[in-house]
N, C-alpha and C positions, 0 to 999 in steps of 0.2 A: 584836422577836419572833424565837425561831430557827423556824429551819422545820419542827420537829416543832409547833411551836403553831399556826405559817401551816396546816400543813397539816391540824392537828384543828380549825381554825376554817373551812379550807374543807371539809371534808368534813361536821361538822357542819351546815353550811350547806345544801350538797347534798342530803344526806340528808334533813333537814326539808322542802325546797322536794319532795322525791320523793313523804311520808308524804302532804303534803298534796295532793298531787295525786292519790294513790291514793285517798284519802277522799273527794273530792270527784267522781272517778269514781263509786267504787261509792254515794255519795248518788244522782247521776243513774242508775242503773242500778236502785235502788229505785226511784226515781220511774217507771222505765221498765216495770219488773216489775209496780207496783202495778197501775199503768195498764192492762197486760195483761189482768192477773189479772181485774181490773172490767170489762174488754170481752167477756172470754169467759165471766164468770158475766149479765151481760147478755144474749149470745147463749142460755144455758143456760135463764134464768128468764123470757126473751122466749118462749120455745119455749110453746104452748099446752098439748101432751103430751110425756111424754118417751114415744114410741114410734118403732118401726121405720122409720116413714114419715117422722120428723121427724130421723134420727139421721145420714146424710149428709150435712143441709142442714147439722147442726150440724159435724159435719168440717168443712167445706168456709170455714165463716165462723171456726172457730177455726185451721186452717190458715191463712188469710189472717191472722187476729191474731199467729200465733206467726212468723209469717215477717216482717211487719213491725215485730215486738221482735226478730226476727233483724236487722235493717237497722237499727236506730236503735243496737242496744247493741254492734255493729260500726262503725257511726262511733265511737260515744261514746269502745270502748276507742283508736278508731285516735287521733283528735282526742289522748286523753291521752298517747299515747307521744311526741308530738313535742316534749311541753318536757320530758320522762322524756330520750328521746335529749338534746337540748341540756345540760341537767345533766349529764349522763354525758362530753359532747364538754370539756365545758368546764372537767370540774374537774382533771383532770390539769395543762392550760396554767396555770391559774391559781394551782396549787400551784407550780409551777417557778417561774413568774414573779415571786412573792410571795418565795421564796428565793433571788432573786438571777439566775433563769435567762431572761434578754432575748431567746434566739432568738424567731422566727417560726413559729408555728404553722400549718399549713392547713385547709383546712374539709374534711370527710368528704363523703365522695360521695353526691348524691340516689339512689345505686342500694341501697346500705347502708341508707337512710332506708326505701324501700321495702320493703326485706327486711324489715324489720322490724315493717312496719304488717300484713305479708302473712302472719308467722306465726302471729296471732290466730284467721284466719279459718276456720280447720276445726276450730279446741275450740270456737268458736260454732256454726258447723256443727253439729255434732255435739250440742252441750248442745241446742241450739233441738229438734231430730231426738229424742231422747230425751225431751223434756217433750212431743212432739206425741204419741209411741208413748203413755207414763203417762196422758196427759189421756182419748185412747182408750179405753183401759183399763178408765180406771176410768168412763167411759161409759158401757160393755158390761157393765160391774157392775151400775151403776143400771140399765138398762137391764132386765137379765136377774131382780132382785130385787125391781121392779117399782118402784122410789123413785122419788120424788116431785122436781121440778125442784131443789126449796133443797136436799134432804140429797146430793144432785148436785154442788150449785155450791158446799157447805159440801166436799166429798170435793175439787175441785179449786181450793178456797183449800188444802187441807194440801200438795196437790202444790207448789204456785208458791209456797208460803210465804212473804212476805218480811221473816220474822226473818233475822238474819244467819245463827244455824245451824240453821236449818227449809229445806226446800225447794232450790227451781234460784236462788234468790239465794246460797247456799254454794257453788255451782258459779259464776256467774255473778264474784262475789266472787274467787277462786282465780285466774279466766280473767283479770280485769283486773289481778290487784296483778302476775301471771306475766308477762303482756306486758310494764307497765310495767319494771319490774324488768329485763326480759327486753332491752329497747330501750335502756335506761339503761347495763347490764350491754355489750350487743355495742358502743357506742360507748367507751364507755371504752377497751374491747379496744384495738379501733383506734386510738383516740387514743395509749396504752400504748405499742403499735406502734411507732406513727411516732415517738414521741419516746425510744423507747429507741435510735435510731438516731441522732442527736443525742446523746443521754445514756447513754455509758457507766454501767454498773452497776447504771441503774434497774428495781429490781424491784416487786412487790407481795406485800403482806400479807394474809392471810386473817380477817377477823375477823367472826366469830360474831356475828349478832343474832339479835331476838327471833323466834322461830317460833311461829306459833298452831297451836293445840292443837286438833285437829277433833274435833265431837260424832258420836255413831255413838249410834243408840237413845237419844240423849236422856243418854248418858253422855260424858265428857270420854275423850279416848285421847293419853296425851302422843303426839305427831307425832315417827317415828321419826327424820325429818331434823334432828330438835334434837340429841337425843341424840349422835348421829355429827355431827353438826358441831359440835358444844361440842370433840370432839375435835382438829377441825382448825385452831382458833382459833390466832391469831399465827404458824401454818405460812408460812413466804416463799418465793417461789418467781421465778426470772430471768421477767422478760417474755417471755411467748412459752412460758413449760415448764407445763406442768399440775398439778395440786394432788391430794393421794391424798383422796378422801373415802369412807369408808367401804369401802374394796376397790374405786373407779371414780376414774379421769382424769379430772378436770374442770379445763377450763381457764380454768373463774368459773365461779360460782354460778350456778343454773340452768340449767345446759349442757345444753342439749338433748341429747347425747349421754349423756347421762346417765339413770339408770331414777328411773321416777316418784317411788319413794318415795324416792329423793335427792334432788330437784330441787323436787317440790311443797311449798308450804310453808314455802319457804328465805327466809330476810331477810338473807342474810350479805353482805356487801359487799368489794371491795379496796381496798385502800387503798397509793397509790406507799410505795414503801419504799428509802432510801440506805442503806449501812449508815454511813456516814461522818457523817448528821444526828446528833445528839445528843438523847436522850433528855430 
């Protein structure tokens, strides 16, 4: 095999072992959501009145529900980044290896590992923070229009929705494929790194994948991160230099230095690049 096919057979490889991990995330994160959702329309239809006197009690116990979907769907995403990272550490070595390159590789640092589990945890912050403001809300609605417990817990199934594009599962969904990606993404780096230091001329390639396409009102809006990145597709760039995407530096995909609507969204990948392998 030359090592342009080593290297599309391991990255192909990579990649699939990635998808499926990201699927199987955001299943558990449905399950999590569902779960939710039915603990808090319990509280809602457990309630005898929906009145004033009863309406802290219900804060207080769906509070407690959203906090502890806060703690499970912050394991869940962390649990998924560490074979997300492993993919990422390993597919570089295993491309060089495959084409003939026998050095020694080392292992990346548990502080790196770290980083990485610990960037998640304030877009769940945050998402969990904003379903607890909405469910309020629309409490104080019922509340104030005088509804009845079901057309209540009927208004806070639309909030939690767990279609993939209804509700805080679209959000939830975003927050797990980003980390993943995001863990997969800074290990490579690293790996990238260290072996360009070994390997003269090793650079990488930019190559364009698929971007989903977010609903807004129940309409499709193609995602503007496709568009600008279909442009940046087979762009190479030395290890270590940044890639132009759309008027921004990014040094991989999902760079966090990068503005949301570059970064959200993104499925692009790199890929080691020789110019000396053969097509």
């Amino acid at each position: 095999m030359t090592p342009n096919q080593i290297l599309k057979k391991k990255v192909d490889e990579s990649l699939r072992a990635l998808r499926n991990n990201e699927k199987a995330t955001v299943k558990e994160l449905i399950s999590e959501l569902t779960r939710t959702r039915e603990d808090i329309n319990k509280i809602i239809r457990g309630t005898a009145r929906f009145e004033m006197g009863y309406y802290r009690a219900m804060l207080r116990g769906i509070d407690e529900k959203i906090n502890e979907y806060r703690g499970k769907m912050t394991k869940t995403v962390n649990m998924s980044q560490e074979p997300a990272f492993k993919s990422g550490e390993n597919l570089v070595p295993e491309i060089m290896k495959g084409a003939g390159y026998t050095y020694t590789f080392g292992k990346l640092s548990d502080e790196l590992i770290v980083t990485a589990k610990n960037l998640s945890v304030d877009y769940i912050k945050d998402m969990t923070g904003e379903m607890r403001k909405d469910i309020a809300r629309r409490l104080r609605q019922g509340l104030l229009k005088g509804e009845n417990n079901y057309d209540v817990a009927r208004g806070i199934d639309e909030i939690i929705g767990t279609s993939k594009r209804l509700g805080y599962l679209n959000r939830a969904d975003i927050i797990a494929r980003m980390e993943i990606n995001r863990a997969y993404d800074m290990a490579r780096q690293a790996k990238d790194e260290e072996s360009a230091k070994i390997l003269p001329g090793l650079k990488n390639r930019w190559k364009t994948g698929f971007n989903p396409r977010p609903y807004q009102n129940g309409k499709i809006y193609p995602s503007k991160a496709k568009w600008n990145h279909e442009e940046v597709d087979g762009q190479v760039r030395a290890v270590g230099e940044p890639f132009l995407v759309s008027g921004e530096e990014l040094m991989r995909p999902r760079d966090p230095n990068g503005s949301a609507e570059n970064i959200c969204g993104c499925n692009c990948v790199l890929i080691p690049y020789m110019e000396e392998w053969p097509e």
